[in-house]
Every structure is written in structure tokens, then in C-alpha cells.
C-alpha positions as CSV (number, residue, x, y, z in Angstrom):
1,X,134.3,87.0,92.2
2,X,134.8,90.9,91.5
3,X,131.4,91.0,89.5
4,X,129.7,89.5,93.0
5,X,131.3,92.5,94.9
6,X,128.8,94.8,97.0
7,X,129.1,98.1,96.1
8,X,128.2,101.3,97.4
9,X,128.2,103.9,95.0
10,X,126.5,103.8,91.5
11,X,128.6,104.1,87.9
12,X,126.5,108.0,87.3
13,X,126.8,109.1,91.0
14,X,129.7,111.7,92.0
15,X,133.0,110.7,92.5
16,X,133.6,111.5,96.6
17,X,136.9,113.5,96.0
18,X,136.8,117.3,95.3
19,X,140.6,118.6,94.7
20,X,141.2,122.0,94.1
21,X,144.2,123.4,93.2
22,X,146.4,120.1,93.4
23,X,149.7,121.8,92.8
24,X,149.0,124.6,94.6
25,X,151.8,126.9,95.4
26,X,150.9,127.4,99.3
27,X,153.0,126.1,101.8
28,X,148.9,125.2,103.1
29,X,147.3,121.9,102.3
30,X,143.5,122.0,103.5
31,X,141.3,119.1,104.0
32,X,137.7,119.5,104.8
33,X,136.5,115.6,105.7
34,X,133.0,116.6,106.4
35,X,132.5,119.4,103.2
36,X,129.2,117.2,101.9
37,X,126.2,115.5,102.9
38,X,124.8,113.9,99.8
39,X,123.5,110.4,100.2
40,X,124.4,107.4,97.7
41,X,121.2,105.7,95.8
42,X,121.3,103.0,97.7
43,X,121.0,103.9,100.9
44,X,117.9,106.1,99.9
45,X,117.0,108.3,102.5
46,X,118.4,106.3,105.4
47,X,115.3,106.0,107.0
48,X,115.4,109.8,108.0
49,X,113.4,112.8,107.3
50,X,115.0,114.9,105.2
51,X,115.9,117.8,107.8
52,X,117.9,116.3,109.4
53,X,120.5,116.3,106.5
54,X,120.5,119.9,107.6
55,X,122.0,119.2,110.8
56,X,125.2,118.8,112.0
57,X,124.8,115.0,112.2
58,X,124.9,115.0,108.3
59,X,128.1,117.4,107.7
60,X,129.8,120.4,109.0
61,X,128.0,123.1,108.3
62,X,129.6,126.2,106.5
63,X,133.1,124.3,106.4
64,X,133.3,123.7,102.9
65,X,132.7,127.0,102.0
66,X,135.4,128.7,104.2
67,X,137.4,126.0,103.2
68,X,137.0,126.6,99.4
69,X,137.6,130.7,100.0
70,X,140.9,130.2,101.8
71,X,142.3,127.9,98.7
72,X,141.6,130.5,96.5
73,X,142.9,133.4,98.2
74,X,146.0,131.2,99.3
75,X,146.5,129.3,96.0
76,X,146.2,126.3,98.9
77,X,145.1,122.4,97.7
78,X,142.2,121.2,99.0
79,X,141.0,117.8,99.5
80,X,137.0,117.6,100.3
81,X,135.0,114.9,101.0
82,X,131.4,114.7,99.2
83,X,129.2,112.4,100.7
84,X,127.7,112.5,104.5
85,X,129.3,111.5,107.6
86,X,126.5,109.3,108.2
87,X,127.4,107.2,105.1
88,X,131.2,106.9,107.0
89,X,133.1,109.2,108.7
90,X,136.2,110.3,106.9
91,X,137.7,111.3,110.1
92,X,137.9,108.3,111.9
93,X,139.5,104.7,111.4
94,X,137.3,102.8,109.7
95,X,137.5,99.7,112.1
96,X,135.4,101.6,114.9
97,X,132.2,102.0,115.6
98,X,131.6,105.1,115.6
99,X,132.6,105.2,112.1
100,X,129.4,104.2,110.8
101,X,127.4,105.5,113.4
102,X,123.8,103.5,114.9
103,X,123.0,106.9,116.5
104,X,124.7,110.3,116.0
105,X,124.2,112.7,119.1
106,X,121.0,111.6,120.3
107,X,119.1,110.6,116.1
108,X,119.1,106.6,115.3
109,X,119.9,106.0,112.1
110,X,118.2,103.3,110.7
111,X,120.7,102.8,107.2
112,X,123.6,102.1,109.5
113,X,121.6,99.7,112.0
114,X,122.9,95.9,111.3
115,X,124.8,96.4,108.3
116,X,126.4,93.1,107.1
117,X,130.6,93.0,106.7
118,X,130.3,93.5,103.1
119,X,128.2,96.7,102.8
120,X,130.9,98.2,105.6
121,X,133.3,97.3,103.2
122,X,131.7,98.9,100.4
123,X,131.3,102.2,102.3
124,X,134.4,101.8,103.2
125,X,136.2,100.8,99.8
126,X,133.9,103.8,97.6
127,X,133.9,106.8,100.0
128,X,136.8,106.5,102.8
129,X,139.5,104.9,100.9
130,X,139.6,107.1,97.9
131,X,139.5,110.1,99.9
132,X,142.5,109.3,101.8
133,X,144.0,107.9,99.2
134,X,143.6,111.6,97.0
135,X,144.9,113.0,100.3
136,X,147.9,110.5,100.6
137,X,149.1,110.4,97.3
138,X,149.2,114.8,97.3
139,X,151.2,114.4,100.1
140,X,153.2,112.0,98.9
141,X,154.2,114.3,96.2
142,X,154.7,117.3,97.8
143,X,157.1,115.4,99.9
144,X,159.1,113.8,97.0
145,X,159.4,117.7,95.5
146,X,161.1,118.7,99.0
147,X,158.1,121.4,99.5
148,X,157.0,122.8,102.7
149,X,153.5,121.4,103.5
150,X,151.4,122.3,106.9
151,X,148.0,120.7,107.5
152,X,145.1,122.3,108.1
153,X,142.1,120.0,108.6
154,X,138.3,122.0,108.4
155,X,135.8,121.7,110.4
156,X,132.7,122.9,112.3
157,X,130.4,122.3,115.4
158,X,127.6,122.7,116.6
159,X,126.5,126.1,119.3
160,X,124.7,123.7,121.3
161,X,125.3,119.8,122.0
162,X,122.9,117.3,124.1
163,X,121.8,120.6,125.9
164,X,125.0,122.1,127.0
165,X,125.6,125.7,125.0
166,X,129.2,125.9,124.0
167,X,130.9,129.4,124.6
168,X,133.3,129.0,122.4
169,X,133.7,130.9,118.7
170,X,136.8,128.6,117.7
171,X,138.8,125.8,118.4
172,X,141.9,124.9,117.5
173,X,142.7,121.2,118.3
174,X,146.0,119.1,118.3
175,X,147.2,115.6,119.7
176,X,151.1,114.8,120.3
177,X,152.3,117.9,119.0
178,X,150.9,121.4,120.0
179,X,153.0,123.6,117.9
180,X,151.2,125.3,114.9
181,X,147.7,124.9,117.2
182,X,149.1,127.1,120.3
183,X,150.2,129.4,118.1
184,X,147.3,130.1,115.9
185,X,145.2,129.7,119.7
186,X,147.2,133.0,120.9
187,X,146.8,134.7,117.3
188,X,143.0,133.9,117.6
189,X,143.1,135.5,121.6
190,X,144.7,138.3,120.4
191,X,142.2,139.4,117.7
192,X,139.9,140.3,120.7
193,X,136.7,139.1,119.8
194,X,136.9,135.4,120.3
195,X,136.0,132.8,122.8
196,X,139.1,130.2,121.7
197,X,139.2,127.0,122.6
198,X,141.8,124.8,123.6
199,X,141.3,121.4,122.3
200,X,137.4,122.6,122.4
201,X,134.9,121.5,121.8
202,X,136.6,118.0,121.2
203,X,140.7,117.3,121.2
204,X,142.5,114.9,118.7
205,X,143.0,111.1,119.9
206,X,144.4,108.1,117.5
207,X,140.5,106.4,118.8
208,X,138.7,109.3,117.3
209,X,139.9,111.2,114.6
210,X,142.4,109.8,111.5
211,X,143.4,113.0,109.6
212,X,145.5,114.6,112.4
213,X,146.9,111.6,113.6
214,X,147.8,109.4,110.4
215,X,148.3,112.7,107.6
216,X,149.9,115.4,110.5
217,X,151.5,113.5,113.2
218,X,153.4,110.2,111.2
219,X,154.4,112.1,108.8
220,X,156.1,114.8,111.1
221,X,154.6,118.2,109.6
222,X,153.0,121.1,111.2
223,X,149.0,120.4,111.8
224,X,145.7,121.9,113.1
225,X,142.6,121.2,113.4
226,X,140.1,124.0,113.0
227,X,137.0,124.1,114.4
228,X,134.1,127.2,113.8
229,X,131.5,127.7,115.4
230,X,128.3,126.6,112.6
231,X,126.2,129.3,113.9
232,X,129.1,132.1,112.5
233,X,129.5,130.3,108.9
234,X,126.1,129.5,108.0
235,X,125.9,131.9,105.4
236,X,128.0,133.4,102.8
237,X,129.1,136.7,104.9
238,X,130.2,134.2,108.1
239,X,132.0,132.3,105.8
240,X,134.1,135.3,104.1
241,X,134.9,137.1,107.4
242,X,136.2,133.9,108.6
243,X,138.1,133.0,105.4
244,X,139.6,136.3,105.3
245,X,140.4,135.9,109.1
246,X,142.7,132.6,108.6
247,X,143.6,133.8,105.3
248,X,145.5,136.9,107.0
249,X,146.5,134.6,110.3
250,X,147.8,131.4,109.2
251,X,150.8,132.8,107.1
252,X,151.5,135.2,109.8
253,X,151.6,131.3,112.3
254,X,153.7,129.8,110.0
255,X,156.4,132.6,110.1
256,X,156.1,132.3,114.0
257,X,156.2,128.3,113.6
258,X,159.1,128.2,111.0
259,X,161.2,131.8,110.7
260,X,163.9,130.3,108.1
261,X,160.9,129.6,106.2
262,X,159.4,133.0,106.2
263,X,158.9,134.0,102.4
């Protein structure tokens, strides 16, 4: 039966896991669910021209490399996700819809259109499960050696969506527990240059997201989502000022979040 099984991903194509700095000494452990866009073989192009793997739809743009600054500076692990969105969504429950999306924003996508149960499962059993899984069992050890953990989960958006122009420079976005969020939010105000939103330009729900709710919120550690502003990371001096700008305000929320923890 196993040799009948649908796969996704061929035996030469990349594994969809990136880990750096697994036993990191940070109290930060980063995870960047949208850091990629590449496409398996077998989904070819997905019936789409090839710019609009460029767009938001594809991947969040500029994420990865912020991401990958702040685990170096920090000595943080982090967990990235290779392959596109569009292939499945890493940040949502694989059951819904939108997971495999028939149309992102306002682009039909022709791969996703119809697919059979056993090529959802495929997508689901070669790019979402060992991602969480990677993501899971870190955790999971971290835990078992007592050690302080706070999520931070990377992303970015878009300056404009469906027409409407979005003010903001930064979100910070949380679910059931505000904690870590509304204190980085009034670190970001107080910087003086930023537009901050609150739960902007999207806010955390068990329907629509999975990392917050199943990696932050049941395990009962301190979580954020980040969101930037793509336009500001786009390129490599974005993504350094905004590095060093978490890099120098995260450890200062965490002391603000947990003083018997400050180092």
C-alpha cells in the first residue's frame, strides 16, 4: 500500500525545514511559517506566471531575512518554512479551506482548484507536518531542560490589500493572551517613528492561524506575532534596521514581561 502513496515532494527536492541554531541559548524561539516560496516539481508552475511568486500571495516578503539576522545576533532558534504558501499554508489548520487556497486575495490558482483527498494529504503529510513537527519536538525539549522559551512568530504584509492602503509600519498580533504583544506594541509607540498596530493588519483566531494558538497559547508561554510592513524589508538595509530594532527591543519586553527572569 505505502509504495501506492501520493506524494508531493520528490527524493532530490529540499527538505521544507530550515533550523538554525537548534540549541540556541536565547530565551527567543523564532518561527518564520512563510520564509520561502519555492514550488515542488509536481505542481510545476501552478498555472501561474511566474511574477506572481513575487507577490505576497507566494510568501512574506523580507521575513525570512529579518528573521535569519535576529537568530544570529540573539543566538535565537529558528524554524523556517521553505516551500510557498500556495503549496499549503503553514499557518493555518490544515482541515480548512483556506489552507490550500482556490484564490489568494483576488489571483485563482489553478494547482489548488479540485485537488483530490490524496494530493491534500500529500501537501499536507511533506510540507505542513514536518514543519510543525521540527517546531514541536524543539519545543518539546526546551521544555523537558526547564528553559525559558518565548515565541515569536515572523511575518509580513502587504502596503496595500484589495485597494485599501494600510497605515500601519508594524503589527503586533495576539489571541487569548495579550501579554508580551502589548508590551512590545508600547515599546514600538515609543520609538516614535511608527504607525503600530494593534492586532493589525489581521489578529490571531484558532479559525485562521495555528502557530500562535497551538505552539504559544496550549502550551502557556509568552507569544507574538510580528507583522512588518513588506514595503520596509524588501531589501537588505530594511531588513537590518529592522533586525537590529527587535534585536535591541525584545530582550528589553521580556524583562518588562518576566523581571525574575531578567539576566
Amino acid at each position: 500500500m505505502n509504495s501506492l502513496k501520493r506524494r508531493l515532494l520528490e527524493p532530490d527536492e529540499p527538505n521544507p525545514v530550515i533550523i538554525r541554531y537548534a540549541d540556541g541559548a536565547s530565551p527567543f524561539f523564532l518561527t518564520c511559517d512563510h520564509a520561502g516560496r519555492r514550488i515542488p516539481k509536481t505542481l510545476g508552475d501552478m498555472g501561474l506566471p511566474a511574477a506572481e511568486f513575487d507577490r505576497h500571495i507566494a510568501w512574506d516578503l523580507g521575513a525570512a531575512g529579518v528573521s535569519r539576522l535576529m537568530s544570529d545576533a540573539l543566538n535565537a532558534p529558528l524554524v523556517e518554512q521553505v516551500y510557498s504558501r500556495l503549496v499549503i499554508d503553514c499557518n493555518r489548520d490544515p482541515t480548512v479551506p483556506s489552507a490550500i487556497p482556490e484564490i489568494s486575495e483576488l489571483t485563482p490558482i489553478p494547482a489548488n482548484v479540485g485537488i483530490s483527498p490524496a494530493e491534500r494529504q500529500a501537501r499536507i503529510e511533506d510540507v505542513f507536518v514536518p514543519y510543525q513537527a521540527a517546531i514541536t519536538g524543539l519545543l518539546d525539549r526546551r521544555a523537558a531542560e526547564g528553559r525559558e522559551t518565548l515565541l515569536v512568530a515572523m511575518h509580513s504584509f502587504t502596503p496595500v490589500f484589495k485597494g485599501f492602503v494600510r497605515p500601519w509600519h508594524v503589527g503586533v498580533l495576539y489571541n487569548r493572551d495579550p501579554g508580551l504583544a502589548l508590551i512590545l506594541f508600547d515599546l514600538f509607540r515609543k520609538e516614535g517613528d511608527l504607525m503600530v498596530g494593534d492586532n493589525e493588519p489581521y489578529h490571531v483566531s484558532d479559525a485562521a492561524d495555528y502557530g500562535i494558538p497551538v505552539h504559544g497559547e496550549r502550551r502557556k508561554i509568552p507569544h507574538v506575532e510580528i507583522e512588518i510592513r513588506q514595503d520596509l524589508i524588501a531589501d537588505e538595509k530594511g531588513q537590518r534596521a529592522w533586525a537590529e530594532r527587535l534585536i535591541r527591543l525584545l530582550p528589553r519586553a521580556r524583562r518588562i514581561l518576566l523581571p525574575a527572569g531578567t539576566a
